[in-house]
N, C-alpha and C positions, 0 to 999 in steps of 0.2 A: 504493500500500500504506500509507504514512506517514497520508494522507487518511481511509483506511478504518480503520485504526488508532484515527487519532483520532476518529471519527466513532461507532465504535463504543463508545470508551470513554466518550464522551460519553452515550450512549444510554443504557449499563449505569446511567450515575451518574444522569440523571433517573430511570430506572426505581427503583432503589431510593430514591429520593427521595421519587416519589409512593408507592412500596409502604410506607413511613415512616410518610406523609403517612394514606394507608388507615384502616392498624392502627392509629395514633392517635385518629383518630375512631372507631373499632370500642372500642377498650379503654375510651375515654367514655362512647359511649354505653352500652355494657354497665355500668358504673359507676353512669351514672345510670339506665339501669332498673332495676337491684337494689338502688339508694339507692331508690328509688316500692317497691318491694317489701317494704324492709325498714320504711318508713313506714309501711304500710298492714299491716303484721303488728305494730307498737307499738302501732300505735294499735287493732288489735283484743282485743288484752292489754291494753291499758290502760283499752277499756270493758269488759271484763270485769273485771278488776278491782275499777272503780270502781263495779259494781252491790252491792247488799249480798249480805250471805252467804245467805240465805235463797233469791233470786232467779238465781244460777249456778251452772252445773253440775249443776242439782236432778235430773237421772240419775245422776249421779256419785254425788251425797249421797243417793240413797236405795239406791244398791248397798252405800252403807258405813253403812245403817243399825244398829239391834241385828238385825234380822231379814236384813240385805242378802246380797249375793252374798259380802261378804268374811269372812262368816263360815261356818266348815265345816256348822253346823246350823241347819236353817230350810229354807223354800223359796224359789227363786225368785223364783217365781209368786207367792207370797203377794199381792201387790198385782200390776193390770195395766200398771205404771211400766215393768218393765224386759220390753224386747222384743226380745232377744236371745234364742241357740240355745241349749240346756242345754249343749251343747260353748263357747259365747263364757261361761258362766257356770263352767264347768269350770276353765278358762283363767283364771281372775279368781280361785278358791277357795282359793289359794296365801297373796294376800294375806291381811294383820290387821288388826284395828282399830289397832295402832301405826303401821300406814303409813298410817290415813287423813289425819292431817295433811299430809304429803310429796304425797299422791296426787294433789291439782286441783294443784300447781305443774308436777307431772313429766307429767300428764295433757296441760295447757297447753301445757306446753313440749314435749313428744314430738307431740303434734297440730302442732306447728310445723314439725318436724323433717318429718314425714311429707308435710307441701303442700311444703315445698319438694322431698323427694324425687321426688315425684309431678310437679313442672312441670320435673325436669330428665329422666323419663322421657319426661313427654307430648316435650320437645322433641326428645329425641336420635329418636325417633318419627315423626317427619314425613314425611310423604311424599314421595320421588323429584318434581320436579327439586332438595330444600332440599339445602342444601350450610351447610359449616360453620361458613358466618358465621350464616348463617339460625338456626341449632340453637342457636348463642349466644345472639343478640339472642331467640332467640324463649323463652329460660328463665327469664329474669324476666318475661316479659311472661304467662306462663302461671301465673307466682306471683301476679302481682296480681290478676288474674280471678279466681283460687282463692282468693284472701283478701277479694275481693268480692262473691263467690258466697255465696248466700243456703243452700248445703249445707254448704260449710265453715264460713259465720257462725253456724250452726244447731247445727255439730258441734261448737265452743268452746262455745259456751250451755249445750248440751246437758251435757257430755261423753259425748260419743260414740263409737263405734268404727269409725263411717263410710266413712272415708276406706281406714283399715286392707286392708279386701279391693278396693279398689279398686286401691289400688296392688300386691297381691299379684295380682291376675288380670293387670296389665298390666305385670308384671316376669314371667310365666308367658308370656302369649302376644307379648313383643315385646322380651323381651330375653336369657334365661336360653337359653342353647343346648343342655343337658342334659334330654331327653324327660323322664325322672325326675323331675328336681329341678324343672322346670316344671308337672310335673302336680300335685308334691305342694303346689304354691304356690298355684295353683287349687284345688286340694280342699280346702286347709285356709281357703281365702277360700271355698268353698262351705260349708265345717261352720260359716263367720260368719254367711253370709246363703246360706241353698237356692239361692237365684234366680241365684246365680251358675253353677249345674249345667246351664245354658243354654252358656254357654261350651264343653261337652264337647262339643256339635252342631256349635258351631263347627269344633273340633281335628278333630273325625273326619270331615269332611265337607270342610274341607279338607287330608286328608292325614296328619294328627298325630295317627294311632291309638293312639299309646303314651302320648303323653300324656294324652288323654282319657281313657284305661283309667286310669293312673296318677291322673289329676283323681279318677276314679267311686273308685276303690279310696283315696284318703286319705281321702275326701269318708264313706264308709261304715265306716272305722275309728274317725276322729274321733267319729259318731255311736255309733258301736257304745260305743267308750269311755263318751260320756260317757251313754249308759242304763245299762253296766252298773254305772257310780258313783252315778249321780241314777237310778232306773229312775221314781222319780213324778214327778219335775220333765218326765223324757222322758215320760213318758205323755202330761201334763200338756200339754206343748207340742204334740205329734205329733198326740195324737189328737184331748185335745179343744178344743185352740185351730186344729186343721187348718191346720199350718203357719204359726201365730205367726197367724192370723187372729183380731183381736182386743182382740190383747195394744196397749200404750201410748196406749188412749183408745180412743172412741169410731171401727168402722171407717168411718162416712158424716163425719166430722169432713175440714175442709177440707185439713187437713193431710195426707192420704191421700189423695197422688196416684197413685192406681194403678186399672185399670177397675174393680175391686169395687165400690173407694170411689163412683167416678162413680155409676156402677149406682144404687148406694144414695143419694146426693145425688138423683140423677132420681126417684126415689117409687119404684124397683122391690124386690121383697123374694121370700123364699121360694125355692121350689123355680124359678119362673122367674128370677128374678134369676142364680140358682146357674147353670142353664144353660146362659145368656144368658152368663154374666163364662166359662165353660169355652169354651163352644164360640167364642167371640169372642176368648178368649187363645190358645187351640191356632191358631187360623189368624192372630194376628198371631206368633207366636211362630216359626212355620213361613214366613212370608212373610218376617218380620225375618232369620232365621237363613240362608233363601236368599240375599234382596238382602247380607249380610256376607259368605258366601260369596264372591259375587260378586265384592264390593270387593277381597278377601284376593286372588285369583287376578290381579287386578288390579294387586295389588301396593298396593294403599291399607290396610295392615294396620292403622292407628291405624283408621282409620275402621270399619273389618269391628269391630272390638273396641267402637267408640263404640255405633255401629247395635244388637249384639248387647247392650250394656246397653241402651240404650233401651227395647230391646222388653223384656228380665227387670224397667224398671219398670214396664213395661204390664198384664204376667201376675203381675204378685205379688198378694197379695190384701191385705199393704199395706204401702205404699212411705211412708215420713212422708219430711218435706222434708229432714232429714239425708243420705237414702237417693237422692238425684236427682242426683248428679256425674257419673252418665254421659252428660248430655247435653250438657255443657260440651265435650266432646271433640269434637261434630262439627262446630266449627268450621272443624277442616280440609278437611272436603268442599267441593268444588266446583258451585255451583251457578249456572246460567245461561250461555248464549252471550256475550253482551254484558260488557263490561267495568261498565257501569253498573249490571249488575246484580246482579253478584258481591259487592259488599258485604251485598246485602239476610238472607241466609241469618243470616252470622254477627254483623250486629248484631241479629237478632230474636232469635239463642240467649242472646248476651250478657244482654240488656235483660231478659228472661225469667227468667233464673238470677240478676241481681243486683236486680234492685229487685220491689218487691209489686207483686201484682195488680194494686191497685188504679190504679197508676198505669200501668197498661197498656190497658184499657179507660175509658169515660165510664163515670158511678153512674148506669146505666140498666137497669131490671129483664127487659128482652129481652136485656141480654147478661151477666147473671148467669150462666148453666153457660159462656159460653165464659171466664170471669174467674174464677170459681172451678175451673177445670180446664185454666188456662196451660200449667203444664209440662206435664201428662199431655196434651194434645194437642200440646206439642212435640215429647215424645217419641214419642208415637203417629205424628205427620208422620215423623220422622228414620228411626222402625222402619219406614216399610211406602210413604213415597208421594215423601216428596221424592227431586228426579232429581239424586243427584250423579252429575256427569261422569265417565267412564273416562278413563284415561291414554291411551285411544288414540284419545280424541275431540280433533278439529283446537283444537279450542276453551279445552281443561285447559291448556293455556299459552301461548294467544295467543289471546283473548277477542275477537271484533268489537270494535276500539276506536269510543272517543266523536268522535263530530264535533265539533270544537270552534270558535267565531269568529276571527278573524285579530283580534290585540290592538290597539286603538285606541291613536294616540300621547296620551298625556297630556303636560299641560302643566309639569310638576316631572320631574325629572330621577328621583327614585327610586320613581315610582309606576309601578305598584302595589309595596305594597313583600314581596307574597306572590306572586309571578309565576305561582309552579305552582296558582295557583288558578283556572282557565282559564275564558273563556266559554265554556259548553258549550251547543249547538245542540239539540240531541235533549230530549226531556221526562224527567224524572229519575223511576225507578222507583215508581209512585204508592203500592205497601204500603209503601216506604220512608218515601215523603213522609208520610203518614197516620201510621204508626208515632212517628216522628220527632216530628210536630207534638203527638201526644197526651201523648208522655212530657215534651216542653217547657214544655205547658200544664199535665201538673199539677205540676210541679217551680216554674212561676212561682205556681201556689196556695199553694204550701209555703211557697215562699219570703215570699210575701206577709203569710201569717199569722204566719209566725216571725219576724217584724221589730218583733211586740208581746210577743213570748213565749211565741206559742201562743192567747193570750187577748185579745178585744179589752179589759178593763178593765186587762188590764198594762202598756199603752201610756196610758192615758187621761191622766193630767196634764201627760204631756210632750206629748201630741197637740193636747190644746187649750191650752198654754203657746206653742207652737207658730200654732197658729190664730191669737191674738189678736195674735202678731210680726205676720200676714201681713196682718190688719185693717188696723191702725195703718200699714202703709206701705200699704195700698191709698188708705186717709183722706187718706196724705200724698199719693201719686201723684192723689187723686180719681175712683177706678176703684172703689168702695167701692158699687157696684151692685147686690149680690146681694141685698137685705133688698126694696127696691126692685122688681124684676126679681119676685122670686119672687111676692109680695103681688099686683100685677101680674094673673101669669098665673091665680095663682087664684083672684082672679075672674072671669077668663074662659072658663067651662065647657070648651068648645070646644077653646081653647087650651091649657089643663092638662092635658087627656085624649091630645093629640096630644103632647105635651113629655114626657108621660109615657108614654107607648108608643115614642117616639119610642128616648128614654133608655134601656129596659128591653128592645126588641127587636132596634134594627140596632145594637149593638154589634158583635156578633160575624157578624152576617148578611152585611153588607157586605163588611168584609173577607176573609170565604171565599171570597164569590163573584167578589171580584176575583182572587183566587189560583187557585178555580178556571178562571175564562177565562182569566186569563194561561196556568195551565199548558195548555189544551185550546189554546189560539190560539197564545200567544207565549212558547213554552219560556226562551228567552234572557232575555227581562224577565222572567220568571217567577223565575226564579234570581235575577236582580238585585234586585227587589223582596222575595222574601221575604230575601234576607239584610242588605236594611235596614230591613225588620218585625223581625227580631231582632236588629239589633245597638239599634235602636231602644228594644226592651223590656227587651231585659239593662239596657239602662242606667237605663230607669225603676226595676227593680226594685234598683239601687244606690239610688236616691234614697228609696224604700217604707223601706229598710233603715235610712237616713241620716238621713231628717227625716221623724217619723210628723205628719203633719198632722188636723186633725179639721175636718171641711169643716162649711159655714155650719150644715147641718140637724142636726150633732152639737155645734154650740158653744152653751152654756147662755147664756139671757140676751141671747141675740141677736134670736130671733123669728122664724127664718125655719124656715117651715112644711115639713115631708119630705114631699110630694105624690105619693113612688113608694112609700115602708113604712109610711107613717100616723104619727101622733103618736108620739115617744117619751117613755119613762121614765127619765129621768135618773136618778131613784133606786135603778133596777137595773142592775149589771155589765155586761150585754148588751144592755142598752134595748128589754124584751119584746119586739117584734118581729124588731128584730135577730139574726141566726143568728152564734153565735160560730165557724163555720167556717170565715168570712170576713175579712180585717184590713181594719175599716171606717175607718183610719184613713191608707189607700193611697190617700191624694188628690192628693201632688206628686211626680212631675206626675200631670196629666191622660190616663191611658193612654185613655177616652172619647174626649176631643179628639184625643189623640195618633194612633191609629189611623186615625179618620176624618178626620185634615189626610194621613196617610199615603197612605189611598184617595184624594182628591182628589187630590194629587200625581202618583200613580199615573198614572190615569186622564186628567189634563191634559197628561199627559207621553207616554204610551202612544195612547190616541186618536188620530182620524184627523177627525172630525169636532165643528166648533166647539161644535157643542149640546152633541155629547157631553161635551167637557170644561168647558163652562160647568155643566153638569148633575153634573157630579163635584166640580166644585170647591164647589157649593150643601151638599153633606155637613158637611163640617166650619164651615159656617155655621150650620147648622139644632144641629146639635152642640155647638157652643159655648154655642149659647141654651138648649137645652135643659139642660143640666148647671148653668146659671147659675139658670135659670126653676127647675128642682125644688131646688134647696138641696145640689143635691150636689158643687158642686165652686164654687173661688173663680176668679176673674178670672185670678189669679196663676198659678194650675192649670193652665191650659189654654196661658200662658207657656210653665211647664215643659215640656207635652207639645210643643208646636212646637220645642223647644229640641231635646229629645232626638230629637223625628224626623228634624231636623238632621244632628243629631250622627250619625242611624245612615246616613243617606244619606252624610254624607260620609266615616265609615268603611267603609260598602262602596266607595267610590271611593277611597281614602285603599292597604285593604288589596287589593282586586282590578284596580282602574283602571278606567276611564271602563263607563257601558255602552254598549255594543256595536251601529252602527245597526240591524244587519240583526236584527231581531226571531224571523222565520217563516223555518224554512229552507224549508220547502217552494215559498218565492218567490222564493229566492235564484237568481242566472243564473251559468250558468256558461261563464268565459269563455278556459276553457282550448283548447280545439278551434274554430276559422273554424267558419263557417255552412257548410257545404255550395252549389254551386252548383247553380242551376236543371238544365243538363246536366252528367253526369257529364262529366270530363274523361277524353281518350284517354291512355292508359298510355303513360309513357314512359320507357324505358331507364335515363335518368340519376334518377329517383325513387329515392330509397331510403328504406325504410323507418324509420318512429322508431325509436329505443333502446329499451331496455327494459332498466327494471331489476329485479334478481334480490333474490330478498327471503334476507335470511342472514341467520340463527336468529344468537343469541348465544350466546358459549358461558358455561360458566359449569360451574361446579365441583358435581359430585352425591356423595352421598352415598351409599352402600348399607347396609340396613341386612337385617347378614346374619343378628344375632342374632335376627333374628325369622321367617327362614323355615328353620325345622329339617330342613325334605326340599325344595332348588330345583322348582322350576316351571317345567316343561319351557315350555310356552305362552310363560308372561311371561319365561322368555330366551331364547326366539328372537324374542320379541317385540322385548324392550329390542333385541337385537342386528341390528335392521333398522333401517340408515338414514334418518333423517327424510328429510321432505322440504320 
């Protein structure tokens, strides 16, 4: 007893020791994600701010014009700027022109007020198995999204009312437990924006008939009020803008993402157009409204509620990019069997909703409609075709995991010093990969040109101050070959046409195609290789940033001939031929050299047969000369890029640990079960069978979240109330 006594007391006292130990790392990290939240909302205040007054808020400032909303007489409409309901203008008719000073501070700051309200709903929201650590950590983490989202970035710029019926529809369907007071919260976020009146198919279709009534019945007061106060601004809106169709610019303008807009971007017009966006919105709108069903009965109510905005941006006739928050929500679906491939959903919505088009797609005029209509085919996916999981798929919380390599011992005691970054066997999910590499590539363009200011002549004298350092210790080292080298090749027809195709074509050629084969052949180097391509490049582009250089064929008075752009003009900013979209002053290091010393390496290291790696290694031979031959890089350059592909090989070894022999799993032997003998052997008595172990779920703390189903579902609890297995 004395033993058990003590043994117990003991037990009790590490348990609350580690329970201590928990909640301290929780209360941290919660700390520091709402310290990233509160950074990321300064600093969107502060570039607003710092724009001048002409250029923010300019819906704000033109509601508080002499003619705007805040004045009792005038119309609306008078201009097509503000694209609100005659009830979101009714709402507004209170204010004066004495508050318009107060009104972009308290606008500002009430828009603040509201994303944070809104990322502590989406989290309390979550769908069944989150539990109440999840709901914490997951509330700042919903605030920074929302402060990087190009609907909230849009609805500060703007001042907008955006957000507003968003968090009224989703304080109606997921949290308010009163059928009344949720419908009247939905219809008054219907009398904001119509399109919210989709929400009511939701309520009544799964169950919440009194709130949909209540929804329809606020939703036709509010209107009714605000004709009977404005009856020509309601005209004006209703009939002959047909539902705000219209109104804040031009509807084929990129900013209108909703099918109309498409329609009309595609060349269509008239009565077929008109058709075309009805009969195409009715059935996504009836397909969207099913599949949210679905989810609701499921028990994924955040999501039913996300799906079902989606589709209302689809069917509105037009959605500007203030109006598109609903699809940030369906991050919580669940999509794919595979553990690998469960990220792929929620970084395409992210990527989508926070950065431009433009850096989503390549500038190629074949995929123009799929770049100018990102969101609306996001949302269009979320509404009608992607497969989120049900809660009663084996897979919504235990995904096929990744096969991953047994960790090679390294030679230093704390390597790798990221453990959990594991060799993974299987091929990584290729829209990801693709995804991924595009938004990389053009964040390194950006970054490239921003290291001159945007402009190549903004760097020019620190470029070539720079250049002539590199001359003079080339002179000193005696490697001062490029004037030499280039003169040279050009007079060697032959030579100069291949140094110049050479230069201009397998840059990029090369290196795909080794990434390509590694991924198709050899998953495991595949992964190792490209994340010493990038840590390789992250660091060049420290160096783009750090030391702008102007290579031989940009340095005046040197003589060495550009055999890839032709002659330039020193006497202009951009050196006529020169495209200033470019930072032509991104010579140290050598990302040319660098890449193609990377592919040899690769390939010398990877291969299996000697030509082959002799023939790989000839790459960054032929590479070296040709950037020297045409004048576009120095001796020194091509230093750097070996340095750096160094540096990134020995950080992916540094932070993962060695790679991994076995390359192909498909060749791996497995050598867990003997080979079977020629004859089976005779059965015998003392044989007993292997073990076997039983696979036990973890448990782990749930949540219910009751304020959001106003009448239980019979289905989904006897569902929940049946025993996993």
């Amino acid at each position: 007893m004395a033993n058990a006594e003590h043994s117990g007391a003991t037990a009790e006292t590490f348990g609350d020791t580690a329970l201590d130990t928990t909640r301290a790392r929780l209360r941290a990290a919660r700390l520091g994600l709402w310290l990233l939240a509160t950074a990321l909302a300064v600093r969107q205040v502060a570039a607003l701010l710092g724009t001048p007054r002409a250029e923010r808020l300019t819906d704000l400032e033109t509601w508080a014009g002499p003619d705007g909303v805040l004045h009792v007489n005038g119309s609306l409409y008078a201009s097509t700027r503000f694209t609100g309901t005659p009830f979101t203008g009714l709402v507004l008719k209170p204010f004066t022109k004495a508050a318009e000073q107060a009104l972009g501070w308290g606008w500002t700051f009430g828009t603040l007020l509201l994303v944070a309200a809104l990322a502590v709903v989406l989290a309390r929201s979550l769908p069944r198995p989150a539990g109440r650590r999840t709901e914490l950590l997951a509330a700042p983490v919903a605030a920074s999204l929302l402060m990087l989202s190009l609907p909230v970035r849009n609805t500060f710029w703007l001042g907008q009312t955006s957000i507003l019926p968003v968090l009224l529809v989703l304080l109606g369907c997921l949290v308010v437990r009163d059928r009344r007071a949720a419908g009247v919260l939905i219809g008054v976020a219907a009398a904001l924006q119509p399109t919210v009146l989709l929400f009511t198919a939701l309520l009544w279709f799964t169950g919440r008939r009194r709130t949909a009534a209540a929804a329809g019945a606020t939703f036709a007061a509010g209107t009714a009020l605000a004709w009977a106060a404005m009856p020509h601004d309601s005209y004006v809106y209703w009939v002959h803008h047909l539902a705000g169709a219209g109104l804040g610019g031009e509807a084929d303008a990129l900013a209108n993402q909703s099918l109309h807009g498409a329609l009309l971007r595609l060349g269509l017009t008239g009565p077929l157009e008109i058709g075309l966006f009805l009969s195409l919105g009715a059935a996504v709108a009836a397909l969207g409204v099913r599949r949210a069903v679905r989810y609701a009965r499921d028990g994924q109510l955040l999501l039913a509620v996300a799906v079902t905005g989606c589709a209302a941006i689809v069917v509105s006739p037009t959605t500007w990019q203030h109006q598109l928050l609903w699809v940030l929500p369906t991050v919580v679906g669940r999509v794919g069997r595979r553990a690998s491939d469960r990220y792929v959903w929620p970084v395409a919505v992210v990527l989508v909703t926070t950065l431009p088009a433009t850096m989503m797609l390549p500038h190629m005029e074949v995929l123009y409609p799929l770049r100018d209509n990102a969101v609306l085919l996001l949302a269009l996916a979320a509404a009608t075709v992607v497969p989120f999981l049900p809660r009663t798929s084996p897979h919504y919380r235990a995904p096929i995991p990744t096969e991953c390599a047994e960790p090679v011992p390294a030679r230093w005691k704390h390597v790798p010093l990221l453990p959990f970054l594991k060799r993974v066997l299987t091929r990584p999910n290729l829209l990801l990969e693709l995804l991924l590499l595009r938004v990389t590539y053009a964040a390194y363009q950006q970054v490239r040109l921003a290291a001159t200011g945007g402009t190549n002549s903004g760097g020019r004298a620190r470029a070539e101050a720079h250049g002539h350092d590199v001359l003079d210790l080339e002179r000193l080292l005696h490697i001062d070959v490029e004037r030499s080298v280039n003169h040279w090749a050009v007079g060697v027809t032959w030579l100069r046409d291949f140094f110049d195709f050479y230069y201009s074509s397998l840059h990029f050629v090369v290196p795909l195609t080794v990434l390509g084969v590694l991924y198709w052949r050899r998953p495991v180097d595949y992964r190792w290789a490209r994340s010493s391509l990038g840590f390789a490049t992250l660091l060049a582009l420290v160096g783009f940033w750090l030391y702008p250089l102007a290579p031989p064929r940009l340095l005046p008075n040197l003589g060495v001939i550009d055999t890839v752009h032709g002659v330039q003009d020193f006497s202009k900013p951009d050196y006529g031929t020169l495209t200033s979209l470019t930072n032509q002053y991104a010579a140290m290091p050598s990302l040319h050299f660098g890449w193609s010393l990377w592919c040899g390496l690769v390939i010398a290291i990877v291969a299996r047969n000697r030509w082959t790696k002799s023939l790989g290694l000839l790459h960054p031979l032929f590479t070296v000369s040709a950037i020297v031959a045409t004048g576009n890089h120095w001796v020194l350059d091509a230093v750097g890029g070996a340095a750096v592909v160094g540096a990134g090989f020995a950080l992916s070894y540094v932070l993962m640990g060695p790679r991994p022999h076995t390359a192909n799993p498909a060749t791996r032997t497995t050598t867990r079960t003997p080979a079977e003998p020629q004859t089976p052997p005779k059965p015998s008595p003392s044989r007993t069978p292997a073990p076997k172990t039983a696979a036990v779920s973890g448990g782990g703390t749930t949540t219910s979240i009751g304020a959001t189903h106003e009448e239980p579902d019979s289905e989904l609890t006897e569902q929940d109330s049946r025993p996993r297995r």
